[in-house]
C-alpha positions in Angstrom: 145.9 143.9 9.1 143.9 141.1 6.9 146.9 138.8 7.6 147.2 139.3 11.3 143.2 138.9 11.7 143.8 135.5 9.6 146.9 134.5 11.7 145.0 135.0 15.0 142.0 133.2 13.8 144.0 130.0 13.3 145.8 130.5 16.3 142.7 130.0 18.4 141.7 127.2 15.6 144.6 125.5 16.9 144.0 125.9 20.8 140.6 125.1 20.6 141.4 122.2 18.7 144.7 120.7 20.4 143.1 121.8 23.9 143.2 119.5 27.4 142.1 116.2 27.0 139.0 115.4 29.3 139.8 112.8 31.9 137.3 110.6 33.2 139.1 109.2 36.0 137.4 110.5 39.1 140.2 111.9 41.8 138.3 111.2 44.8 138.7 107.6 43.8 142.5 108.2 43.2 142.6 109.8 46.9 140.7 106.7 48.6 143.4 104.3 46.7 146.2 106.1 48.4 145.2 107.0 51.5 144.3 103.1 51.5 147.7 102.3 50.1 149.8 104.4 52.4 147.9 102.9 55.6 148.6 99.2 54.3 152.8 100.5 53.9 152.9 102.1 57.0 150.8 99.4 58.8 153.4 96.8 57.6 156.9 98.7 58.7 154.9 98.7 61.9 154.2 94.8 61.8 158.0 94.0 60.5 159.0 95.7 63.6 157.4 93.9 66.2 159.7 90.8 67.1 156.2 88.4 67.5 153.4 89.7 65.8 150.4 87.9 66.8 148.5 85.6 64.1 145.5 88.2 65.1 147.0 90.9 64.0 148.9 89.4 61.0 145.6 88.5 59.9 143.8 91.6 60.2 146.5 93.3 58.2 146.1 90.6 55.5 142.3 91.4 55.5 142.8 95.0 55.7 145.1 94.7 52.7 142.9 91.9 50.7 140.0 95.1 50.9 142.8 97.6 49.5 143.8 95.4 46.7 139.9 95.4 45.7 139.6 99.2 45.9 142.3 99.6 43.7 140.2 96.9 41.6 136.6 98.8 41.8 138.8 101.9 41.3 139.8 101.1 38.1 136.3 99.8 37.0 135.4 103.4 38.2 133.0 101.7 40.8 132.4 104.5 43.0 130.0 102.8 45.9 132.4 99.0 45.8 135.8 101.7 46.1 134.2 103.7 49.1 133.3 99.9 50.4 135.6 98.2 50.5 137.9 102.0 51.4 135.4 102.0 54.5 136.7 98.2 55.1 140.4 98.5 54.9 140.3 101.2 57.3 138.5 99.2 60.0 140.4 96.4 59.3 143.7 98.6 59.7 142.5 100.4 62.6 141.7 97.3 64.5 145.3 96.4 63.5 146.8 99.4 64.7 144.8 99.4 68.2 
């Protein structure tokens, strides 16, 4: 009985030790970046299919995109207020496009 009590006492030694590893990445973030990022690749089959996409709109895109490469930037840095931003951004920006 002495060994059993002993072998379950190092048991939960062991899973309190090797337990989950805290992340500090915060998902919200990680949802903005690919909502963001699946906008800007649907936005562009959408562009490539039009035979003579207006400068307007081209540019638009390129703006819309410019603000999703810098929420995947402030992202990273874990910059919550400069990701929802420039989020915010890129969707006007690929909205207008769309419209």
């Amino acid at each position: 009985m002495k060994t059993l009590t002993i072998l379950v006492a190092a048991l939960v030694v062991t899973l309190v030790l090797n337990g989950p590893i805290q992340s500090f990445a915060d998902p919200q973030l990680d949802t903005l970046v690919n909502i963001a990022t699946q906008a800007r690749n649907n936005l562009n089959i959408s562009i490539s299919q039009i035979p003579n996409a207006s400068n307007e709109i081209i540019s638009l895109y390129k703006q819309g995109s410019d603000e999703t490469d810098a929420l995947t930037a402030a992202a990273s840095a874990q910059n919550v207020t400069s990701a929802k931003q420039h989020f915010l951004a890129a969707m006007n920006f690929f909205k207008t496009t769309n419209d």
